[in-house]
C-alpha positions, 0 to 999 in steps of 0.5 A: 517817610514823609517828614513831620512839623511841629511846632517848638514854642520858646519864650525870649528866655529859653530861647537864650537858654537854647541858644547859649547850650549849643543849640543842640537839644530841645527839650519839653515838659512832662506833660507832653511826654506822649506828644514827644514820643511821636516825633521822629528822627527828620522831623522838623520843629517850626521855633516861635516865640511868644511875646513877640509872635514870631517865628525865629527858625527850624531844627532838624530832629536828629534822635528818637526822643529821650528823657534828662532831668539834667537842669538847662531851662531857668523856666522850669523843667523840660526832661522830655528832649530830642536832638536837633541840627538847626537848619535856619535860626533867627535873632528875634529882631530879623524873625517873621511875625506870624501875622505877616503870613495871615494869607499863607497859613491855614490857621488863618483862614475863615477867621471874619467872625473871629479874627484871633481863632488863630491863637489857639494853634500856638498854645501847646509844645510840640502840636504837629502843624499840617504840612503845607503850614510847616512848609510855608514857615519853613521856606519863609524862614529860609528866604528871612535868612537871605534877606534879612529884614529888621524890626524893632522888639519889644524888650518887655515883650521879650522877656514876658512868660506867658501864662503856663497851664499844665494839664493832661493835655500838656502845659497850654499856653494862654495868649496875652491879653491882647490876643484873646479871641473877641466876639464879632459885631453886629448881629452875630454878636447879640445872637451870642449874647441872646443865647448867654442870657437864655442860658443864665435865665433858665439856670437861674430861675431853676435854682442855681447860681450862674455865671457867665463869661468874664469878658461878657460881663459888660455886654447889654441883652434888653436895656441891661448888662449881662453880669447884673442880672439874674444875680450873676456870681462875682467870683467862681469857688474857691476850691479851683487852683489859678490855673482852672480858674482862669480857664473856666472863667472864660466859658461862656455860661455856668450852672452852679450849686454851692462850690460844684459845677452843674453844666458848663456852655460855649456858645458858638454863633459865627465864632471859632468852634475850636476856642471853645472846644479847647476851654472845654478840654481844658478843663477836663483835663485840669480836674479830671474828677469832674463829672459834669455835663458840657454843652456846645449850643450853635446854630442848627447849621453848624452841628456837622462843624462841631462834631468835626472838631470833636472828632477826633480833635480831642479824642486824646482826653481821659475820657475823650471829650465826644463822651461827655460833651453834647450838642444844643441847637439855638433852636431848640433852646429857644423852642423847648424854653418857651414850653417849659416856661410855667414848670421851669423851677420844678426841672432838673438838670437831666432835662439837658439831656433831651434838649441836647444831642451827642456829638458821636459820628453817625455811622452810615 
């Protein structure tokens, strides 16, 4: 049977932890229960750590996943564990950045619109990698080994936690502030941005409250900045823990009444499909009850994209993210809005629903 990768993520503490119990168990949280479930006995698990992003070793799976609530891990608690035989391990001063195999990993590539896409494959533990990936970092691990090679870390760095949310999907590991996906140049960008304040307007002027995506709130459409028109909430309701709040403070556009949600937008012009698929998952699984409609608008010629990475990327959801998310076409919105114009405050938020379109898979 062929063998597996997955990576095993360890901030500079569990790591330590790991290291000083033995190096003999590695264990993970409840919520990636079913996610350890799948790992086998010859898989092998790809240990990075975060904070200084790199990569320190690999650990043979030696038994079928089991559960002990006995207390190793000072950062909380991590039941869900499997036997391990490591195979290579590095200190974090010989480990391989991640970026110094930008021309080897897959993660990396198609990243010229949206050069950090790359983190959202390290946010989750264990996520299986592809082959070719984990076997790349395996054999560069293997030769870090042989031939080490010292660079300087960073203690505080070292010591960071990154921030924790636990969802349904497993507890999702959101990257420092430093490696949070940015928005290209140029055209592409004031596309984005177009298409934000198209999105603002319409929610706007058909009476909800709107708001659009902390890290765009400075951004110019027009002569003005995105956050000071179409008075553009300061703060999302308080009704979300931390956790929702700071994912959902990220999506690109939101509709609001009062404290509910009405719609939720990721516009997607040349960027990673993916971040913002992830978002959109994300918060589903962190409010499960919600029950509100989300959007992926895109260029007319990215729809086959998108519906590749909503199926079945995110099939796993309770439900499964391609039944409640659609898909909006840049032309469309522009077409549709320019009809609608004089009746615009009489809509309803239904009216999404013939703009958009589902992102099932066409059956041939």
């Amino acid at each position: 049977m062929a063998r597996t990768y997955w990576l095993d993520l360890f901030t500079g503490g569990t790591w330590q932890e790991f290291l000083d119990a033995g190096a003999s168990v590695s264990g993970f949280s409840d919520t990636r229960a079913k996610a350890v479930e799948k790992i086998r006995t010859g898989d092998y698990l790809l240990c990075y750590l975060t904070g200084v992003s790199r990569f320190v070793g690999v650990l043979e799976v030696t038994s079928q996943p089991f559960v002990d609530s006995t207390p190793v891990w000072g950062e909380g608690a991590f039941p869900h564990g499997v036997q391990v035989r490591p195979v290579t391990l590095l200190r974090p001063e010989t480990g391989i950045p991640i970026l110094d195999m930008r021309g080897t990993l897959s993660i990396f590539r198609n990243l010229d619109s949206s050069p950090n896409a790359w983190t959202g494959h390290l946010r989750a533990s264990p996520t299986k990698w592809s082959t070719g990936d984990g076997e790349a970092v395996v054999t560069a691990i293997k030769e870090a080994e042989q031939n080490p090679v010292e660079r300087p870390v960073d203690p505080g760095k070292l010591a960071r936690k990154p921030r924790g949310l636990k969802t349904r999907l497993g507890t999702v590991t959101v990257p420092a502030t430093e490696e949070a996906t940015t928005l290209p140049s140029g055209a592409e960008a004031s596309e984005h941005t177009e298409i934000q304040h198209l999105l603002l307007r319409l929610g706007s002027e058909m009476g909800f409250s709107v708001w659009v995506a902390r890290n765009d709130r400075g951004r110019s459409y027009n002569g003005g900045k995105l956050a000071d028109l179409f008075k553009v909430k300061d703060s999302l309701p308080l009704q979300f823990d931390e956790g929702t709040t700071r994912t959902i403070e990220l999506i690109d556009v939101l509709w609001l009444k009062g404290n509910a949600i009405v719609a939720a937008f990721e516009v997607e012009s040349t960027t990673s499909i993916y971040s913002g698929l992830l978002r959109m998952s994300d918060l589903l699984s962190m409010q499960p009850n919600l029950n509100i409609p989300l959007f992926i608008v895109a260029p007319e010629d990215r729809r086959e994209k998108v519906i590749d990475e909503v199926n079945p990327t995110f099939s796993r959801l309770t439900p499964p993210l391609v039944q409640v998310c659609r898909f909006i076409s840049f032309t469309a919105l522009r077409g549709r809005l320019k009809e609608v114009g004089p009746f615009v405050r009489y809509l309803k938020p239904e009216f999404l629903d013939e703009l958009s379109d589902e992102c099932t898979v066409e059956e041939s």
